[in-house]
N, C-alpha and C positions, 0 to 999 in steps of 0.2 A: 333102271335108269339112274346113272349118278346123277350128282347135282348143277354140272354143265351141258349134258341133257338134258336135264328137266327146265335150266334157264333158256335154251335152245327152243325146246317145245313149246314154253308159253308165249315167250316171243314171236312163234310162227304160229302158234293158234290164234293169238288175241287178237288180229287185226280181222281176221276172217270172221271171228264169231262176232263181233263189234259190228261188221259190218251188217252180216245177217239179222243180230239183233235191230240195227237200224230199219234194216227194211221191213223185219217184221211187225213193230212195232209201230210204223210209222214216222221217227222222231230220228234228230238230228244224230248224226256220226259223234259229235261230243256229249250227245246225251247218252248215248249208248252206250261209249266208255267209261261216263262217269258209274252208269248202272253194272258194266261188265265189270271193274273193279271193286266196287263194293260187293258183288258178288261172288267175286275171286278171294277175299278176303275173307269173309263169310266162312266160305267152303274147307278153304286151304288158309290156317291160322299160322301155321307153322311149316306152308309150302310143301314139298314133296314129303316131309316126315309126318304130316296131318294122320294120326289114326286111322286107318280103314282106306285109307286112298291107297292105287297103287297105281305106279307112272309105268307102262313096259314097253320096250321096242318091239316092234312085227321083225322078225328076221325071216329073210329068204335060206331055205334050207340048204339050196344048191349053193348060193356063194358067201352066205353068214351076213352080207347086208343089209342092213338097217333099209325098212321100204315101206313104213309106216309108225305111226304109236298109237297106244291108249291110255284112257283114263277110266277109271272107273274104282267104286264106293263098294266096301262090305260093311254092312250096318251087321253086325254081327248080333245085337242084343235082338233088335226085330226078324234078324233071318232075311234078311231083303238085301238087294245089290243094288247099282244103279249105274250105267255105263255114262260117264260125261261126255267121252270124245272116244273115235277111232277114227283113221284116216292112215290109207294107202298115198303114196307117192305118186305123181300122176303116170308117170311110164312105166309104174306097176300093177296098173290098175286093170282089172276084169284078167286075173290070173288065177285067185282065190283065195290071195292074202286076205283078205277081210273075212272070207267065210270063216275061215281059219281059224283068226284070229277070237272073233265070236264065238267058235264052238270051245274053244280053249278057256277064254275068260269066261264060258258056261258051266265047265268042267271045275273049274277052280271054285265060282260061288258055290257050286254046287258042294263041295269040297268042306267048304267053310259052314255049310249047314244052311245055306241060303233056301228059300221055298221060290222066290222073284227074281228075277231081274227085270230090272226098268230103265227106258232113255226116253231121252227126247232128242225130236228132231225136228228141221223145220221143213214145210209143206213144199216150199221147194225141190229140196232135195229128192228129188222121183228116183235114183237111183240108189239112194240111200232106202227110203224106203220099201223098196222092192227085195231090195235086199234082206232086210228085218222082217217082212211077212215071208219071203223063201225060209227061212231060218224058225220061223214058228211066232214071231211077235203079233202082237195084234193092239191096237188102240183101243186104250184103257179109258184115255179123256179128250178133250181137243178142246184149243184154244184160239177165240178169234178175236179179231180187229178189227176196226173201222178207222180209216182216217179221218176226221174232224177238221 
């Protein structure tokens, strides 16, 4: 992913996960953001060139289109991965770009000496998750809330 990809990408990720984080949280759509960017900053010091991250487009084999992206972490010292994001296009969606895509970015930690890979995801997403146990994931931990 160049780097007007990758400003394309965060742009269309952050509003989504902003929002999600809101609801899961509880707590206001600006307080979300304020925690999604400190988080973003955190993570990615130096943006798409951050060590160990790596930004890649989902291409469709038949026509070379771009019909999704990911994100995801090789902690290389620990041997562990951690997938931040993947997401299909919606008029691409239940085709098997996502399988795909997973078993690929499996193949590659795997590659790098990885023993893990890890994500999160939130409770909502039923289709996401369905997904990640077809594929072999299983929940490590779980995190809940209450609104107050």
């Amino acid at each position: 992913m160049n780097q007007a990809q990758f400003v394309g990408f965060m742009e269309a990720v952050f509003p989504s996960y902003v929002a999600e984080r809101a609801a899961a949280d509880h707590v206001s759509l600006e307080i979300a953001e304020q925690y999604a960017r400190v988080q973003l900053a955190r993570l990615l010091p130096d943006g798409r060139l951050t060590v160990g991250h790596r930004f890649l487009r989902v291409l469709s084999i038949d026509s070379g289109q771009g019909v999704g992206d990911v994100w995801f972490w090789i902690d290389s010292e620990n041997k562990q991965a951690f997938l931040y994001y993947i997401a299909v296009l919606p008029e691409h969606r239940r085709r098997g770009f996502a399988s795909a895509a997973l078993v690929a970015i499996e193949e590659m930690v795997r590659a790098a000496g990885c023993i893990s890979l890890g994500l999160n995801v939130f409770s909502s997403n039923h289709g996401a998750i369905a997904l990640y146990r077809r594929l072999g994931f299983c929940t490590a931990a779980s995190y809940w809330t209450k609104p107050l």
